[in-house]
PyMOL Python script that loads the backbone (N, CA, C, O; Angstrom):
from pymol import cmd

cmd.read_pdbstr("""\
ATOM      1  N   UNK A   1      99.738  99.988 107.504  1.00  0.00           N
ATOM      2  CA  UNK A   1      99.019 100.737 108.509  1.00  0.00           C
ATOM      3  C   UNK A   1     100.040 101.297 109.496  1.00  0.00           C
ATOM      4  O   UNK A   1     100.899 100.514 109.902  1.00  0.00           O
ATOM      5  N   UNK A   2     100.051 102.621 109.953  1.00  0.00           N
ATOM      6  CA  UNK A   2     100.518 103.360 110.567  1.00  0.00           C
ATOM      7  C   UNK A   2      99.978 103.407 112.014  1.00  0.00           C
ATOM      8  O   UNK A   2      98.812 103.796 112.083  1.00  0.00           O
ATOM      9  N   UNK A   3     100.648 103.056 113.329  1.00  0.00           N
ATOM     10  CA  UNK A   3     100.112 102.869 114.969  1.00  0.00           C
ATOM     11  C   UNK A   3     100.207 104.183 115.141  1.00  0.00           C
ATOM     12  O   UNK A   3     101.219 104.699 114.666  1.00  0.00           O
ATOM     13  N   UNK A   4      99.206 105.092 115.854  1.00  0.00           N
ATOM     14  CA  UNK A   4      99.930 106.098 116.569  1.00  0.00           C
ATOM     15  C   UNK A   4      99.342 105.716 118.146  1.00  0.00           C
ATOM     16  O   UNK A   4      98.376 104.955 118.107  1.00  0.00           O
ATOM     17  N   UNK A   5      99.715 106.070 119.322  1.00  0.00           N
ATOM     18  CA  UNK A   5      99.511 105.439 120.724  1.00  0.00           C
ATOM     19  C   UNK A   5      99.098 107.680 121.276  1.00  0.00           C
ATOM     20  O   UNK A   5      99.736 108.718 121.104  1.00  0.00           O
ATOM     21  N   UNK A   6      98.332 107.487 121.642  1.00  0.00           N
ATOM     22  CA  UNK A   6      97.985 108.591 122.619  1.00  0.00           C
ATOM     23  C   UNK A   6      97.953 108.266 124.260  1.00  0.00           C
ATOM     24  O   UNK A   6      96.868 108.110 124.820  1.00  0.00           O
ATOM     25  N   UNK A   7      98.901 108.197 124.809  1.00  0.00           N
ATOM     26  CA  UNK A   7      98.588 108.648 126.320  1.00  0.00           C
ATOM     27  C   UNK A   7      98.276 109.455 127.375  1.00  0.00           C
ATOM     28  O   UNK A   7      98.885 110.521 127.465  1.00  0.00           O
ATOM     29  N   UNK A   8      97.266 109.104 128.382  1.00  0.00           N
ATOM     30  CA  UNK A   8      96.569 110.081 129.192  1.00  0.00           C
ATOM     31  C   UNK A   8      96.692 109.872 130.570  1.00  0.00           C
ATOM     32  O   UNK A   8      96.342 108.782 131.023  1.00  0.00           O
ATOM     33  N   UNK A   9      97.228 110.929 131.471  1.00  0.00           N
ATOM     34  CA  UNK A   9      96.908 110.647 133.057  1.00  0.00           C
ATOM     35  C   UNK A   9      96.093 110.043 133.671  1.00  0.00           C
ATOM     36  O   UNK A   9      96.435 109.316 134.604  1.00  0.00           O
ATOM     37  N   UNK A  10      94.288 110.249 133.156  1.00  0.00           N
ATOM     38  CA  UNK A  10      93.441 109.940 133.520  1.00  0.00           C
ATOM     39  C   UNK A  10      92.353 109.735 132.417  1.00  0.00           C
ATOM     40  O   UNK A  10      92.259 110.333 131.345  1.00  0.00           O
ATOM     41  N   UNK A  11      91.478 108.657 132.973  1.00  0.00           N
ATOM     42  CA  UNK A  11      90.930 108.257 131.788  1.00  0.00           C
ATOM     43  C   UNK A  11      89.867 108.698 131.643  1.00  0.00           C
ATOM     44  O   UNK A  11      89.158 108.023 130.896  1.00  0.00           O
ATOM     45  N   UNK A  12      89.217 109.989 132.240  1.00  0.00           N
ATOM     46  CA  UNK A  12      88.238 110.771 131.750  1.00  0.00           C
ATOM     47  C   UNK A  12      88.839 111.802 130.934  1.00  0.00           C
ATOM     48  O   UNK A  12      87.998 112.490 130.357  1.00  0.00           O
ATOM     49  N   UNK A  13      90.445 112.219 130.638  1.00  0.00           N
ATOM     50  CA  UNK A  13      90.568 112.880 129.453  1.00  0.00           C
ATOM     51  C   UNK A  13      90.332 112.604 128.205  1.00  0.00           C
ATOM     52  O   UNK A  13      90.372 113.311 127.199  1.00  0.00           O
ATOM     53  N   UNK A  14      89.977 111.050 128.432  1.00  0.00           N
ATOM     54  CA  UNK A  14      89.627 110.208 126.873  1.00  0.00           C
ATOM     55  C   UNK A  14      88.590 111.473 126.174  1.00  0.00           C
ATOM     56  O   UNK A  14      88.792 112.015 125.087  1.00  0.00           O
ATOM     57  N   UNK A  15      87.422 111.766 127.142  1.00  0.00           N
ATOM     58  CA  UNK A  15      86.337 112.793 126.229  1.00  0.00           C
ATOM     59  C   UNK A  15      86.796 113.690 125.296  1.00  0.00           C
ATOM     60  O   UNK A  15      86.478 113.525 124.119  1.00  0.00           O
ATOM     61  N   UNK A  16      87.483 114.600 125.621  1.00  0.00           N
ATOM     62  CA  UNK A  16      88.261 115.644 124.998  1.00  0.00           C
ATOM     63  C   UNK A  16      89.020 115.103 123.441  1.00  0.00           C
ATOM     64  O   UNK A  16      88.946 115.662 122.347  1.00  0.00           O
ATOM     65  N   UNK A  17      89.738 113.843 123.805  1.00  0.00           N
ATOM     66  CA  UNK A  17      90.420 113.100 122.754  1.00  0.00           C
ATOM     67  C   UNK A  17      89.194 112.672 121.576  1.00  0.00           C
ATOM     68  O   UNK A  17      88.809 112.961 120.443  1.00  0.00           O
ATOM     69  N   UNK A  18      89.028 112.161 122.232  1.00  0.00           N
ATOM     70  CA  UNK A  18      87.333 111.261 121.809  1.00  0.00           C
ATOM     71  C   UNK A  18      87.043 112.647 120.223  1.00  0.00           C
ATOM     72  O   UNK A  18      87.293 112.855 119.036  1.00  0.00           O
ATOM     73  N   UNK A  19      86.232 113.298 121.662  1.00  0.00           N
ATOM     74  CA  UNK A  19      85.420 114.403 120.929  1.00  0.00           C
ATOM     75  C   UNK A  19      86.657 115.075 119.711  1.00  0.00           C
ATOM     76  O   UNK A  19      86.393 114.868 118.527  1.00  0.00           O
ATOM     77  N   UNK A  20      87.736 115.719 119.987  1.00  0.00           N
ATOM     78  CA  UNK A  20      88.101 115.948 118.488  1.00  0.00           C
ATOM     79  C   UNK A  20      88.697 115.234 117.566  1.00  0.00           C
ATOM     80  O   UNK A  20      89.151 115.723 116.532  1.00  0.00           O
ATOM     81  N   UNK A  21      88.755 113.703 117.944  1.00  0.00           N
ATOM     82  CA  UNK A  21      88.932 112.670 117.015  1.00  0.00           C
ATOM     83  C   UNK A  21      87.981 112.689 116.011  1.00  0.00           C
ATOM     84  O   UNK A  21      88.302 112.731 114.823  1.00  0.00           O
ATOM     85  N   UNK A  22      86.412 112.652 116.536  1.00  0.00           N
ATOM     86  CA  UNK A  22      85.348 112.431 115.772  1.00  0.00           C
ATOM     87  C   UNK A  22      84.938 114.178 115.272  1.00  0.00           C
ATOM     88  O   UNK A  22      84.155 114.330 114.334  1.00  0.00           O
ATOM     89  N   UNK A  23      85.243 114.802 115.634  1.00  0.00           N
ATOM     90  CA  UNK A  23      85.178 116.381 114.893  1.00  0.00           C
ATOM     91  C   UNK A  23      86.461 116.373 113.752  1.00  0.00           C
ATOM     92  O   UNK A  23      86.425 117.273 112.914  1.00  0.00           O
ATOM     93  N   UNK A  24      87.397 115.559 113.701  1.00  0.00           N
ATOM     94  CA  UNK A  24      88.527 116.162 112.648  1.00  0.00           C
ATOM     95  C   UNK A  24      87.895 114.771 111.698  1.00  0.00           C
ATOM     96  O   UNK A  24      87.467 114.889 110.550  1.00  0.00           O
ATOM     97  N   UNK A  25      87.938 113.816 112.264  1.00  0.00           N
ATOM     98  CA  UNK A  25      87.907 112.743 111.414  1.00  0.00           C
ATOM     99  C   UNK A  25      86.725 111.564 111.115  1.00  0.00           C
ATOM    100  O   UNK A  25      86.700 110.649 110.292  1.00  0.00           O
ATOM    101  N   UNK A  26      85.917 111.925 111.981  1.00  0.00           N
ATOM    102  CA  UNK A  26      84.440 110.551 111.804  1.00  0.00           C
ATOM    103  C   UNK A  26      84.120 110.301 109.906  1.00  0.00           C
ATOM    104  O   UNK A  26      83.652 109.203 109.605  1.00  0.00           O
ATOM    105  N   UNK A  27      84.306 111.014 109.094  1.00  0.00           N
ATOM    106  CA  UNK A  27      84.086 111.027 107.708  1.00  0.00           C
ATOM    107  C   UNK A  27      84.836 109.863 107.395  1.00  0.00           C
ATOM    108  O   UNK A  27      84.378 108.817 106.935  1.00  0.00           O
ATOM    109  N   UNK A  28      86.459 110.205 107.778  1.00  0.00           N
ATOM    110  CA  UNK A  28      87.335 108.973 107.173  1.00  0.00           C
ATOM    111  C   UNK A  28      87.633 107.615 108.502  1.00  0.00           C
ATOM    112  O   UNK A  28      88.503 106.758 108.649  1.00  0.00           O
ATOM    113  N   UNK A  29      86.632 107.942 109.125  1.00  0.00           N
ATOM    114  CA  UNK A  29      86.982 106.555 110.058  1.00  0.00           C
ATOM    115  C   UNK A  29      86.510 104.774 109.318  1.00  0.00           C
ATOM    116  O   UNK A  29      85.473 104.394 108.775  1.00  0.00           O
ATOM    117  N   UNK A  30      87.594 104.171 109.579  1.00  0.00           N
ATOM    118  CA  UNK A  30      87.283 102.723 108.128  1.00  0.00           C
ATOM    119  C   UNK A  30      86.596 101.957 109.086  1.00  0.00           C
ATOM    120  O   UNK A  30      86.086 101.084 108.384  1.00  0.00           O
ATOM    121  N   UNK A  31      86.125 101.642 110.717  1.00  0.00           N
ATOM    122  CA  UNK A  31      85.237 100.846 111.088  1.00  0.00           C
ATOM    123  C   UNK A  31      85.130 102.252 112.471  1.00  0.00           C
ATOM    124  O   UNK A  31      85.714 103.313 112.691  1.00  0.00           O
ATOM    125  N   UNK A  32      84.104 101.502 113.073  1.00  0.00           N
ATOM    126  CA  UNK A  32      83.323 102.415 114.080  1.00  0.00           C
ATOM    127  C   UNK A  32      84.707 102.145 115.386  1.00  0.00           C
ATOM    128  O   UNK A  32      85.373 101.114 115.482  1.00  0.00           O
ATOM    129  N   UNK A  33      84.836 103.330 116.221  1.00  0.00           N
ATOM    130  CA  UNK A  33      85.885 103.179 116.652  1.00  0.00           C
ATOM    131  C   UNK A  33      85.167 102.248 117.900  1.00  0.00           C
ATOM    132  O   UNK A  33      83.952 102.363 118.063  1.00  0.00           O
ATOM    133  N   UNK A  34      85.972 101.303 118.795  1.00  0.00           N
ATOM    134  CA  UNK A  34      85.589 100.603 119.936  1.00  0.00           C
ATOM    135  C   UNK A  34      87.019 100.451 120.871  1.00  0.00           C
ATOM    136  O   UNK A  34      88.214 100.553 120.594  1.00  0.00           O
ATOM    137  N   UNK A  35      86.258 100.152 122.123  1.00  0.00           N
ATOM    138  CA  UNK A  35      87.131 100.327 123.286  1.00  0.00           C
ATOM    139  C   UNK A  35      87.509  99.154 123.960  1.00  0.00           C
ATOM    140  O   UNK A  35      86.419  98.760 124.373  1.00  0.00           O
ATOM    141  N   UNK A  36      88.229  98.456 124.286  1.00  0.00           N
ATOM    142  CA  UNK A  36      88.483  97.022 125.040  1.00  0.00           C
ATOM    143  C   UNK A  36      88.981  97.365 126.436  1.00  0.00           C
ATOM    144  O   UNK A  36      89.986  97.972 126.806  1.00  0.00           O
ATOM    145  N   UNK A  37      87.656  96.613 127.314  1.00  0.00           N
ATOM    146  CA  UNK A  37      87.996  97.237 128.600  1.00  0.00           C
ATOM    147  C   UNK A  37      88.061  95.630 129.325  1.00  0.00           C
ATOM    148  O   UNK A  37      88.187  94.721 128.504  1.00  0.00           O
ATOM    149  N   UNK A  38      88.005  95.333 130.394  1.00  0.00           N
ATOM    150  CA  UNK A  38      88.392  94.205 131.322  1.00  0.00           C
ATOM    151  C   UNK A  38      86.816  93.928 131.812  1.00  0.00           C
ATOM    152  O   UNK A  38      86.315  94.947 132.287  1.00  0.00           O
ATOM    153  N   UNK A  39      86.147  93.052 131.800  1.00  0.00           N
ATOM    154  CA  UNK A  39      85.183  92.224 132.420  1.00  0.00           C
ATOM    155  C   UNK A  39      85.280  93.421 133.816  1.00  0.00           C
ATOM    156  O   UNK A  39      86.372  93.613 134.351  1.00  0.00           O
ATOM    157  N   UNK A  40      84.472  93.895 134.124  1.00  0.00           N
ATOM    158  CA  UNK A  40      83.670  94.224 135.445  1.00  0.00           C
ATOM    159  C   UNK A  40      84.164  95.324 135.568  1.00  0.00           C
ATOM    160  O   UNK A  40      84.132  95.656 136.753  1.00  0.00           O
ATOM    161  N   UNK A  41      84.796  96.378 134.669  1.00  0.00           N
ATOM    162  CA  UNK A  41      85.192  97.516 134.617  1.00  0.00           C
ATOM    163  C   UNK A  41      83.872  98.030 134.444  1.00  0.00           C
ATOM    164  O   UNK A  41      83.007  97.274 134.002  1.00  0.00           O
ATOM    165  N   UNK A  42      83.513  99.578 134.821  1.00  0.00           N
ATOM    166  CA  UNK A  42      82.127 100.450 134.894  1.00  0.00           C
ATOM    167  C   UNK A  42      82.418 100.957 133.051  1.00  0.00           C
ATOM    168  O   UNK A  42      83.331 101.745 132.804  1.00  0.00           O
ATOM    169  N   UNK A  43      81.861 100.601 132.335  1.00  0.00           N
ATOM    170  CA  UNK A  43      81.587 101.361 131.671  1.00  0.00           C
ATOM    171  C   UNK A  43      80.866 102.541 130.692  1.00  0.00           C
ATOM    172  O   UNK A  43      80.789 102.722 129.477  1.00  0.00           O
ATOM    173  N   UNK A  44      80.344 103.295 131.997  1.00  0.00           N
ATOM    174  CA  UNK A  44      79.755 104.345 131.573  1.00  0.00           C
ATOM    175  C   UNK A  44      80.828 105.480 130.507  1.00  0.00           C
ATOM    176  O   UNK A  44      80.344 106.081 129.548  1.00  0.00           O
ATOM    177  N   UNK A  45      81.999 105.573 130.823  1.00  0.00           N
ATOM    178  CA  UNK A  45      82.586 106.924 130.254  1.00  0.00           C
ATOM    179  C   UNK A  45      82.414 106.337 128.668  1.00  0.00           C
ATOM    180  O   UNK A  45      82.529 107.171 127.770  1.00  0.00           O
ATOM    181  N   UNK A  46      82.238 105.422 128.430  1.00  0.00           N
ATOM    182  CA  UNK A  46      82.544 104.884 126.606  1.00  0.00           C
ATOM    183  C   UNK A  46      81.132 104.736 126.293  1.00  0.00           C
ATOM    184  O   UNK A  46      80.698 105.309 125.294  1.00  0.00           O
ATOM    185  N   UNK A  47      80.180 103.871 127.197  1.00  0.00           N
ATOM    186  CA  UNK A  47      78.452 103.896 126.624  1.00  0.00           C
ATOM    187  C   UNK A  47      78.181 105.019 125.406  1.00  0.00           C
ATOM    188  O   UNK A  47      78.431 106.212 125.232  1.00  0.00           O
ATOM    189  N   UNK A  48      77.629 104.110 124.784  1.00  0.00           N
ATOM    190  CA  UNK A  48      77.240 105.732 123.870  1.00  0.00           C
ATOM    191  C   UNK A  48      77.995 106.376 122.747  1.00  0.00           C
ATOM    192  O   UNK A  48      77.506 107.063 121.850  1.00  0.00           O
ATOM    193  N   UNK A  49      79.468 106.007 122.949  1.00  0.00           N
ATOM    194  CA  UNK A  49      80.330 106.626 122.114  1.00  0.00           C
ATOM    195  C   UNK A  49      81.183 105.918 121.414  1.00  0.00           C
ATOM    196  O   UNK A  49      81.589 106.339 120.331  1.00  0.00           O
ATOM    197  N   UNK A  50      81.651 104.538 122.010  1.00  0.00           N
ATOM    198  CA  UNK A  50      81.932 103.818 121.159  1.00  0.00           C
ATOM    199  C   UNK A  50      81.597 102.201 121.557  1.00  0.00           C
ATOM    200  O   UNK A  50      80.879 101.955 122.527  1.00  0.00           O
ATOM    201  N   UNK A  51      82.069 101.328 120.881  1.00  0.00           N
ATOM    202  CA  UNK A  51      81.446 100.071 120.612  1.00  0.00           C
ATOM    203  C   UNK A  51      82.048  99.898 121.855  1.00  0.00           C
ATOM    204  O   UNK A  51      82.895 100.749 122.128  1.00  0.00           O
ATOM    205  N   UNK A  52      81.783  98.764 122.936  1.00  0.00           N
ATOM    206  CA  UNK A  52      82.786  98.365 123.974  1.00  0.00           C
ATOM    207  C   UNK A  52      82.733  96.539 123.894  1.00  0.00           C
ATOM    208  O   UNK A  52      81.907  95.683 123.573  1.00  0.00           O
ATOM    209  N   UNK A  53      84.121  96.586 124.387  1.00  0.00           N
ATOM    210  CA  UNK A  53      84.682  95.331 123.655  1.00  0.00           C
ATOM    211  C   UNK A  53      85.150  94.801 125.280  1.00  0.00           C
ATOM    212  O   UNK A  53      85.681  95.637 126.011  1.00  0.00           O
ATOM    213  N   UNK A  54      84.975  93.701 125.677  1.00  0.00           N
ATOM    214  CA  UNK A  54      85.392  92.664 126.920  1.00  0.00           C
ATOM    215  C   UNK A  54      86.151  91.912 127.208  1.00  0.00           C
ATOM    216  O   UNK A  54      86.461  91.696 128.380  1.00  0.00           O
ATOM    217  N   UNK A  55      86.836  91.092 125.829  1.00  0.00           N
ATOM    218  CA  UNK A  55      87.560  90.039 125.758  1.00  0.00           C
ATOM    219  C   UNK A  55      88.879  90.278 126.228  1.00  0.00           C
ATOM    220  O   UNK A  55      89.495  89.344 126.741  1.00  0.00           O
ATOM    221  N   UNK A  56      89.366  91.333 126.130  1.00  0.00           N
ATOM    222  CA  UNK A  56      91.099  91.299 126.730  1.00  0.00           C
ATOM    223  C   UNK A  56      91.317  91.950 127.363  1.00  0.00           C
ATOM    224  O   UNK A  56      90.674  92.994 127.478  1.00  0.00           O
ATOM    225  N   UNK A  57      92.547  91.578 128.232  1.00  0.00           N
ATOM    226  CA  UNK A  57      92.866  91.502 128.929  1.00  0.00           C
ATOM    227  C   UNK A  57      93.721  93.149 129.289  1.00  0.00           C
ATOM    228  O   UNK A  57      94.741  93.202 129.976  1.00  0.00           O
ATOM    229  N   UNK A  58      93.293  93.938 128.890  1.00  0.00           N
ATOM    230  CA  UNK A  58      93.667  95.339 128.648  1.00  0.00           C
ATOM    231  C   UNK A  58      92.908  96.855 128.276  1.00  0.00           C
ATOM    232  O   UNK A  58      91.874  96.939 127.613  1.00  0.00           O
ATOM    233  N   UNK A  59      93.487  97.754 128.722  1.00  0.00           N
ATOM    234  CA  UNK A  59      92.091  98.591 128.028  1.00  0.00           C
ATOM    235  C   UNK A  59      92.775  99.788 127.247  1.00  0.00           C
ATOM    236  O   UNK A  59      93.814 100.424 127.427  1.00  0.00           O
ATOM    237  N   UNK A  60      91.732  99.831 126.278  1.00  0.00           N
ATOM    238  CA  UNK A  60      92.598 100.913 125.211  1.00  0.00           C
ATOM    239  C   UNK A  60      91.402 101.715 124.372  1.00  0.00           C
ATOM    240  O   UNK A  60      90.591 100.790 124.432  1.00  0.00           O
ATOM    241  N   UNK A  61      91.032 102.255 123.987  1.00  0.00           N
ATOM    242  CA  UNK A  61      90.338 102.911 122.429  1.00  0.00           C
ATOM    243  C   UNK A  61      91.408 102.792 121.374  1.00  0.00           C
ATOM    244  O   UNK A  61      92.619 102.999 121.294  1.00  0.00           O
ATOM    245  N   UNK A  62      89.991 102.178 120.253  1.00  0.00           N
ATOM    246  CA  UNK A  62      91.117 102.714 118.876  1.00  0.00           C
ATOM    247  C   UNK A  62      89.967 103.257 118.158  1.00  0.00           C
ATOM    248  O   UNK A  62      88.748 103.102 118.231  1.00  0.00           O
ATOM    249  N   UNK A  63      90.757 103.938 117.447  1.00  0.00           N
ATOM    250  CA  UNK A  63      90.193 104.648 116.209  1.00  0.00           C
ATOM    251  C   UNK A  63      90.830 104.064 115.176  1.00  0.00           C
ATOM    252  O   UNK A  63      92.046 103.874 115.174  1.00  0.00           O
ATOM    253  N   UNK A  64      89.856 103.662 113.997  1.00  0.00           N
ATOM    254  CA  UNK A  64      91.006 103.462 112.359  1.00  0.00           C
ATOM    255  C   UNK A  64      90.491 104.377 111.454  1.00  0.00           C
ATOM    256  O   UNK A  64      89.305 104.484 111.139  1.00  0.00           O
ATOM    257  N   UNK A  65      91.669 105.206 110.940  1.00  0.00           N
ATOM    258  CA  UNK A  65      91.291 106.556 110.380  1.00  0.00           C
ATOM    259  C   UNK A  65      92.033 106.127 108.947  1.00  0.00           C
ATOM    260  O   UNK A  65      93.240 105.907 108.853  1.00  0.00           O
ATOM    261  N   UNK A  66      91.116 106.054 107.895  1.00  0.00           N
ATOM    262  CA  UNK A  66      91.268 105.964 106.482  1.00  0.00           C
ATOM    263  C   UNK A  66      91.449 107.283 105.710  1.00  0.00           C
ATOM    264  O   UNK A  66      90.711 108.220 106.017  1.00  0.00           O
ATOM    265  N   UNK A  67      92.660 107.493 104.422  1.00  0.00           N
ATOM    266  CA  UNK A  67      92.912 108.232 103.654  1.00  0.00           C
ATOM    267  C   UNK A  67      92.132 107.777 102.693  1.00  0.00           C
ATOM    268  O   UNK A  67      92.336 106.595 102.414  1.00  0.00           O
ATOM    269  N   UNK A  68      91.476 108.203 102.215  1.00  0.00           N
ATOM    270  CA  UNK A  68      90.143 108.201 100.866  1.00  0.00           C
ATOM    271  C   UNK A  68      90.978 108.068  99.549  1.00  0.00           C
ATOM    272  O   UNK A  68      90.622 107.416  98.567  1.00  0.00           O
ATOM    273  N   UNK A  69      91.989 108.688  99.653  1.00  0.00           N
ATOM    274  CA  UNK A  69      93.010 109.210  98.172  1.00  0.00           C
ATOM    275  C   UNK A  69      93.733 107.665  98.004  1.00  0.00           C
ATOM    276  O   UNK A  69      93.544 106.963  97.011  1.00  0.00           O
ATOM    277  N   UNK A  70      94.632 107.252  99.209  1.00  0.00           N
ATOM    278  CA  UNK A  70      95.582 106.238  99.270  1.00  0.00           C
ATOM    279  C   UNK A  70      95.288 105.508  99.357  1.00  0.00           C
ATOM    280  O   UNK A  70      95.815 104.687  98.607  1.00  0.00           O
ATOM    281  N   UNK A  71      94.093 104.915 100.372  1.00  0.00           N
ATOM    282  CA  UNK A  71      93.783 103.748 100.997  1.00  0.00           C
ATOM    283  C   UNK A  71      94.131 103.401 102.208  1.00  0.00           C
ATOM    284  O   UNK A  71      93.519 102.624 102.940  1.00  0.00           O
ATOM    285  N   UNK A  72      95.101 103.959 102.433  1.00  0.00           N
ATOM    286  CA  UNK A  72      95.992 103.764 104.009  1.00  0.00           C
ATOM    287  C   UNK A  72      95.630 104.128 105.086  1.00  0.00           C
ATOM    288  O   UNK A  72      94.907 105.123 105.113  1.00  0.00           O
ATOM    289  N   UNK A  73      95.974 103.503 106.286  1.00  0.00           N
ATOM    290  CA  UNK A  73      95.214 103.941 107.817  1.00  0.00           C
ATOM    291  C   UNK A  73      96.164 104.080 108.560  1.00  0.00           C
ATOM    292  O   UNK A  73      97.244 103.509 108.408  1.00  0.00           O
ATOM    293  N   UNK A  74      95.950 104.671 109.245  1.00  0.00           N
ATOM    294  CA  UNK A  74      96.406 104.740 110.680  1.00  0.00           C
ATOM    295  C   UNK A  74      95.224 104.669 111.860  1.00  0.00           C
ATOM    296  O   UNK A  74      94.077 105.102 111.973  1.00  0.00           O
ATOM    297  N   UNK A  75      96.254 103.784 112.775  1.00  0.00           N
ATOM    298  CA  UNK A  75      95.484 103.516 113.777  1.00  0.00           C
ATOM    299  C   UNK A  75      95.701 104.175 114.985  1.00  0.00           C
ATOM    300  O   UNK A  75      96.682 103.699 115.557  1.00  0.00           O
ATOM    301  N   UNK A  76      94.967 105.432 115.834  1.00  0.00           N
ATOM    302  CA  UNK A  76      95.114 105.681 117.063  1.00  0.00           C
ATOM    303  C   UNK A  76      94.487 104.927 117.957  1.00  0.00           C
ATOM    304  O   UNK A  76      93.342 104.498 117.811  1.00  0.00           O
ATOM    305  N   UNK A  77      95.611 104.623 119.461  1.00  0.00           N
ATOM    306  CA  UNK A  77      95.043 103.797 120.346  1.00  0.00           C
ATOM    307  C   UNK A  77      95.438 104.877 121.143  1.00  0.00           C
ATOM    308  O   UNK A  77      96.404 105.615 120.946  1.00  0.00           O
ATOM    309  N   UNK A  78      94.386 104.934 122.326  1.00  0.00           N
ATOM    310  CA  UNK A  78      94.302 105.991 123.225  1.00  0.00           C
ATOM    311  C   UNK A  78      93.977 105.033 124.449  1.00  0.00           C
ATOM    312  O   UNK A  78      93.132 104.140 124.507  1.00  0.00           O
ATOM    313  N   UNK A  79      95.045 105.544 125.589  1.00  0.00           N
ATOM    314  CA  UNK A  79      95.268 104.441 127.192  1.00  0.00           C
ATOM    315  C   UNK A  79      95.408 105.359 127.903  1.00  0.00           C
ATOM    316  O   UNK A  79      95.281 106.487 127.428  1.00  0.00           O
ATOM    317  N   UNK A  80      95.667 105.207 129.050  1.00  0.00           N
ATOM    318  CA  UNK A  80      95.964 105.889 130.207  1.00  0.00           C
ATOM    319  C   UNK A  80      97.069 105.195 130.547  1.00  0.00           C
ATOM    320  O   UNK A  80      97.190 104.002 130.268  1.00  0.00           O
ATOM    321  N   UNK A  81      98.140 106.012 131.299  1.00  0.00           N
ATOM    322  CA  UNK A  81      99.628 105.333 131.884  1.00  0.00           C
ATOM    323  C   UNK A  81      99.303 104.420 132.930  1.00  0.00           C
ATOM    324  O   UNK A  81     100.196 103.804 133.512  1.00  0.00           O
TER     325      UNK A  81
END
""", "prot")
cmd.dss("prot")
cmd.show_as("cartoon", "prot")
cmd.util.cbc("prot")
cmd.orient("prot")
């Protein structure tokens, strides 16, 4: 599996990312993408769009994007600096 890391100023550019992640690729995504945010963080900007996850201690989106032909993934994680 292949990491790729996307970083963003602010974390309402996630939408934009988001949105043509799932326009180029939702077909070959190998699990539903989800977000790990921190206990008592607001999470409205992810509701709705992807799974949201609590347990750690960090916050990130991933996407796992499957090649149909190979088998192989790569994983984008998308953060803010």
């Amino acid at each position: 599996m292949l990491l790729y890391g996307c970083f963003l100023l602010f974390k309402e550019d996630w939408s934009e990312v988001h949105n043509f992640l799932m326009k180029e690729y939702s077909d070959d995504l190998a699990e539903e993408p989800f977000a790990h945010i921190r206990k008592g963080d607001n999470n409205d900007l992810y509701a709705g769009k992807v799974k949201i996850i609590d347990d750690k201690p960090y916050r990130s989106v991933h996407y796992l994007i499957q090649d149909k032909v190979s088998g192989l993934c790569i994983e984008v994680q998308v953060r803010t600096l």
